[in-house]
Structure formats: structure tokens, C-alpha cells
C-alpha positions in Angstrom: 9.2 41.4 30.7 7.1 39.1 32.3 6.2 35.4 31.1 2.6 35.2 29.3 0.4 33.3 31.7 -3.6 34.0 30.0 -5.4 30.9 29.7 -7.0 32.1 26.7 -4.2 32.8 24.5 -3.0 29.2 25.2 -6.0 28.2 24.0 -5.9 29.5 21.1 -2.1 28.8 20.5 -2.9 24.8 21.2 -5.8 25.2 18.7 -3.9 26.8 16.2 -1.0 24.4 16.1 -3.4 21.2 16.1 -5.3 23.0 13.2 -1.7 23.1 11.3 -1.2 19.9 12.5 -4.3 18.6 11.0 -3.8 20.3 7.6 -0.7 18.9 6.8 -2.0 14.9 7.7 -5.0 15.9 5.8 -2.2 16.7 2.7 0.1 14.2 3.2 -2.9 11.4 3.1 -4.6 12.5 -0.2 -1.0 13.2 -2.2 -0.1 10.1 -4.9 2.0 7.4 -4.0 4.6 5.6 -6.2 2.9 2.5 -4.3 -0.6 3.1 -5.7 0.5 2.7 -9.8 0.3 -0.2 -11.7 3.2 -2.5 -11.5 5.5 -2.7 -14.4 4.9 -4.5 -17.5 6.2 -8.1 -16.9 9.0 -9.4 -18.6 7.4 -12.6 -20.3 4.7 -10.5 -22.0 4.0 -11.1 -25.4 3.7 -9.2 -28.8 1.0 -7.0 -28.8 0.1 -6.6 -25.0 -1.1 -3.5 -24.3 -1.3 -1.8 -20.6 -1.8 1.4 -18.8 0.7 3.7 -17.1 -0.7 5.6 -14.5 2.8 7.2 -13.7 2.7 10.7 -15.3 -0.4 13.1 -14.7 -2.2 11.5 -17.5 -2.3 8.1 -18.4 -0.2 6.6 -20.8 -0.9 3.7 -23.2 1.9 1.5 -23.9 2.0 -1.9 -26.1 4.8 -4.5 -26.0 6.4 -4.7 -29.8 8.4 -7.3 -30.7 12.3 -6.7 -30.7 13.7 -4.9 -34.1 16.4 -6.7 -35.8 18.6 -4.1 -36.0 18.7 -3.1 -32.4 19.6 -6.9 -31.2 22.7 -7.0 -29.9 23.7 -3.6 -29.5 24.4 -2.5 -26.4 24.2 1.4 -24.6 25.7 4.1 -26.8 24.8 2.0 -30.0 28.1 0.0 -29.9 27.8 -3.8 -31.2 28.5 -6.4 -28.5 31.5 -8.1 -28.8 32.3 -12.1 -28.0 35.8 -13.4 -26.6 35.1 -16.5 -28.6 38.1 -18.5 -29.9 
């Protein structure tokens, strides 16, 4: 078998591959970023502020609420915090 040597089918191997090449920088530049979205709420906000998540397909509203009594102090998996005082 001999090697392929047409000028032609170069050609149009080289155009081929920078069309593929092309297509996926064309996809990677218009897909969402993590770095585009609004930063998170910050932590000093007060009662009643009210911002937008862009994170999820559509955007979600979100309003700070002051802290329930009856969730202060617990810690994850609902257990009470407990104090080595005295």
C-alpha cells in the first residue's frame, strides 16, 4: 500500500480538522461560567434583603429572614450544641 501523497485530499483533511477545531472554540466560548453569576449573598446583610440567583437555568429569588428561635444553637443533624462550661 502506498502512502497517500494528493495535494487535494490534504486540503481538505486540514480544512476539515480546522473546521472541528473552530466549532468546538466557538462552543466552549458561548457555554456559562460559574465566574459570570452573581456573587453570594454577603454575610452582614440584613432582614429583608432580597437578591437574585442566576445559578440554576432560571432565576431564583431569594430574601435574607431573620434567624428562627428555635433553630439557634443547633447544630447539623438537629442536635443541641453543647458547652464544657464549669
Amino acid at each position: 500500500m502506498e502512502p497517500v501523497t494528493d495535494p487535494a485530499l490534504w486540503g481538505v483533511v486540514s480544512i476539515a480538522m480546522s473546521a472541528i477545531v473552530l466549532a468546538v472554540a466557538v462552543l466552549y466560548a458561548v457555554m456559562p461560567s460559574a465566574d459570570g453569576g452573581v456573587p453570594p449573598v454577603p454575610l452582614d446583610a440584613e432582614e429583608g434583603y432580597t437578591y437574585t440567583c442566576y445559578c440554576c437555568p432560571d432565576p431564583v429569588r431569594v430574601t435574607v429572614r431573620a434567624p428562627q428561635a428555635h433553630l439557634v444553637g443547633r447544630v447539623a443533624g438537629g442536635r443541641r450544641e453543647v458547652s464544657a462550661e464549669g
